[in-house]
N, C-alpha and C positions, 0 to 999 in steps of 0.2 A: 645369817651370813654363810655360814659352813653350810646349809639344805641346800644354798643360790648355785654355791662354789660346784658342789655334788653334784645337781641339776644340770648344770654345765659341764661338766666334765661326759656326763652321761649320755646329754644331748650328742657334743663331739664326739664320743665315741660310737656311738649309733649312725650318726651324720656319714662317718667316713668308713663304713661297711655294705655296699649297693644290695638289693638283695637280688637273688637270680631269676629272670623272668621266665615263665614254668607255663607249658598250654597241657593240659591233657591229651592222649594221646593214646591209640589201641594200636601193639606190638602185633604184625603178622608173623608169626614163627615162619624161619624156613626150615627146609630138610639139606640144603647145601651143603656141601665141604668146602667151601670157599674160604681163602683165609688173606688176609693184604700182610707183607714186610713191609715196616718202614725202615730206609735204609739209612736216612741222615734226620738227625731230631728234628722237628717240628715246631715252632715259636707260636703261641697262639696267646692272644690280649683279648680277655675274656671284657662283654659288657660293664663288669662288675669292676673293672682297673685292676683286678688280676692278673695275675699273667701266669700263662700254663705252659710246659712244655712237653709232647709229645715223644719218646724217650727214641733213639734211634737204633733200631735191629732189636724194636717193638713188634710181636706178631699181633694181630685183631683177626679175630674169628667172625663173620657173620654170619648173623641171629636171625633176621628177619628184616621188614619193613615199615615204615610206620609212613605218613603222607609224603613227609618232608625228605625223605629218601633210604638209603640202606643206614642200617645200625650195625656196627659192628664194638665187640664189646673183647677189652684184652686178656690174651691168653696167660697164667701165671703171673700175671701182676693186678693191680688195682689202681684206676685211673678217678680223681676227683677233683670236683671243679668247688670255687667256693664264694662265696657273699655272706650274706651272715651266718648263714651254716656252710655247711660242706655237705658234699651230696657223690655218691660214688655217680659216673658216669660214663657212658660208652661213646665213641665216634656216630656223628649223622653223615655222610656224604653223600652226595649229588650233584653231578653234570661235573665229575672231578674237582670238586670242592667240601671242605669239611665246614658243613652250613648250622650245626650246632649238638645239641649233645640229648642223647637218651639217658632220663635218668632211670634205673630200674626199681627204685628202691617206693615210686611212686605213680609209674607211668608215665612221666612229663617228657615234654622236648622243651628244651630249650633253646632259643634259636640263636646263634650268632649274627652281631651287626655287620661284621666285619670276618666276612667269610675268608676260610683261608686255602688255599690250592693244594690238594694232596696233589703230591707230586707220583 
């Protein structure tokens, strides 16, 4: 009875942790100076029922390119996204949108469902 109890408890906690969906991905370095302010925080609900927020009179430096658009990755702080682990992460953006996240620590993107508008 106490293995069933365990078992269940273990299941639910497994259950209600999504994990992050990760493509492989080859980072083009760039040589830019290019850096984005954000001026007002950012609200972003990760696929995972996460939720993140993008901090405001945040700088992001970009790094390069990967297919899914610019990466940019922040300056003096660390930014991380999470499901059953946690994964440090950088901004994707394209066509003025932040369509999901670089993570460097593995080379993946992650793509967001539910793209959000860098303003």
């Amino acid at each position: 009875m106490k293995f069933a109890l365990y078992f269940l408890f273990v299941i639910l906690l497994v259950s209600g942790c999504a994990t992050v969906a990760k493509q492989q991905v080859q980072l083009q370095p760039t040589r830019t100076a290019e850096t984005l302010l954000v001026k007002h925080a950012i609200a972003i609900s990760l696929d995972t029922g996460a939720d993140r927020t993008i901090k405001a009179d945040s700088t992001w430096k970009y790094i390069g390119n990967i297919n899914s658009g610019k990466v940019y990755k922040p300056v003096d702080d660390v930014f991380s996204i999470e499901g059953i682990q946690q994964y440090e992460a950088y901004l994707v953006i394209s066509g003025g949108k932040i369509v999901g996240f670089y993570l460097p620590a593995s080379s993946n993107f992650s793509p967001l469902t539910k793209q959000v508008l860098f303003p």
